[in-house]
C-alpha positions in Angstrom: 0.0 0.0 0.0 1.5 3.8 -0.6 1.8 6.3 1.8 -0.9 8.0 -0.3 -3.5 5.6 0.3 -2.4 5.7 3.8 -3.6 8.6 4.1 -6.9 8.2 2.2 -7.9 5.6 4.7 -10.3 6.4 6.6 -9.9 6.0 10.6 -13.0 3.2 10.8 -11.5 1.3 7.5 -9.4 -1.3 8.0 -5.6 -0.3 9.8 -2.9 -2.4 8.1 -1.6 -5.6 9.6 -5.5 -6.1 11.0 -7.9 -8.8 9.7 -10.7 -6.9 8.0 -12.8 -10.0 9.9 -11.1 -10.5 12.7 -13.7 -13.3 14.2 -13.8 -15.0 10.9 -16.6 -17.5 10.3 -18.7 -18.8 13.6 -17.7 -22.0 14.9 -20.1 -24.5 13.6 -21.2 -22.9 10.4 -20.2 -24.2 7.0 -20.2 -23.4 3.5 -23.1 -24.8 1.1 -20.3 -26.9 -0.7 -19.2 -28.2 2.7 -23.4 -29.2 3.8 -24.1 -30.9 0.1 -20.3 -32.8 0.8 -21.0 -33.7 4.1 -25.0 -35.0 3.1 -23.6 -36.9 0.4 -21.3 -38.8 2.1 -23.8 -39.7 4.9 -26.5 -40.7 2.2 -24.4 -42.3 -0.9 -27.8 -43.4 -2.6 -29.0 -39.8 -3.1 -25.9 -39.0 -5.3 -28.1 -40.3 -8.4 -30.9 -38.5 -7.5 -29.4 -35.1 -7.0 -27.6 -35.7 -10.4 -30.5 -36.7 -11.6 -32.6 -33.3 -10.3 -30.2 -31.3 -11.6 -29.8 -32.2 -14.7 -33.3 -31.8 -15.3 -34.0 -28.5 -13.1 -30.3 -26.9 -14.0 -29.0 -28.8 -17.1 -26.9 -24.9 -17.7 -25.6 -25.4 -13.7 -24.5 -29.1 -14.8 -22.8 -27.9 -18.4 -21.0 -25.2 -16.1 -19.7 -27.6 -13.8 -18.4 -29.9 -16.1 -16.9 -27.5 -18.9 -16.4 -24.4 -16.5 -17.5 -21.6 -16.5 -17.3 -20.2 -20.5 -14.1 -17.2 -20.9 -16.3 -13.8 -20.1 -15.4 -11.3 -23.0 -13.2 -8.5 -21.5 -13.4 -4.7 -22.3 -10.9 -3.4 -24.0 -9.0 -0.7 -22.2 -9.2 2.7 -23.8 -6.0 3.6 -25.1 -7.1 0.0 -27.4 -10.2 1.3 -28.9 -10.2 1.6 -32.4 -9.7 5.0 -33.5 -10.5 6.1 -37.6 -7.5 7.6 -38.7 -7.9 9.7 -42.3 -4.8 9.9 -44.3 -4.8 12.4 -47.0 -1.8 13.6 -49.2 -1.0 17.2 -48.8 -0.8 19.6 -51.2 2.2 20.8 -52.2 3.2 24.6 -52.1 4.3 26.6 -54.9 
């Protein structure tokens, strides 16, 4: 970080070498991925079943999850954009 951010920062924003969360996540909560992992594991016979709902209730979820997610097109910066440049011989003097 500069010194001149430093000095943007406001007193109430976060103070450098200080977790911005300094609790982190409460003890006995997971993540969705870490529920549908744990579930699975602890009922093996609903694996075909959730494939199963899935594919039919969120066949783009399923393509995503196998292929990844498709490349997102990315602006182009502006000193890229196409600029029209004329070119016209000049006239000579006499």
């Amino acid at each position: 970080m500069s010194d001149k951010t430093d000095e943007k920062q406001k007193d109430w924003l976060f103070k450098k070498g200080q977790s911005g969360n300094p609790q982190g996540r409460p003890k006995g909560k997971f993540s969705i991925k870490t529920r549908i992992i744990q579930r699975l594991e602890d009922n093996p016979e609903q694996v075909e079943e959730m494939i199963d709902y899935l594919i039919k209730n969120q066949p783009a979820l399923v393509w995503q999850m196998i292929d990844g997610k498709p490349p997102q097109p990315q602006p182009e910066p502006e000193y890229m954009a196409p600029y029209i440049i004329n070119i016209t011989k000049a006239e000579e003097k006499k």
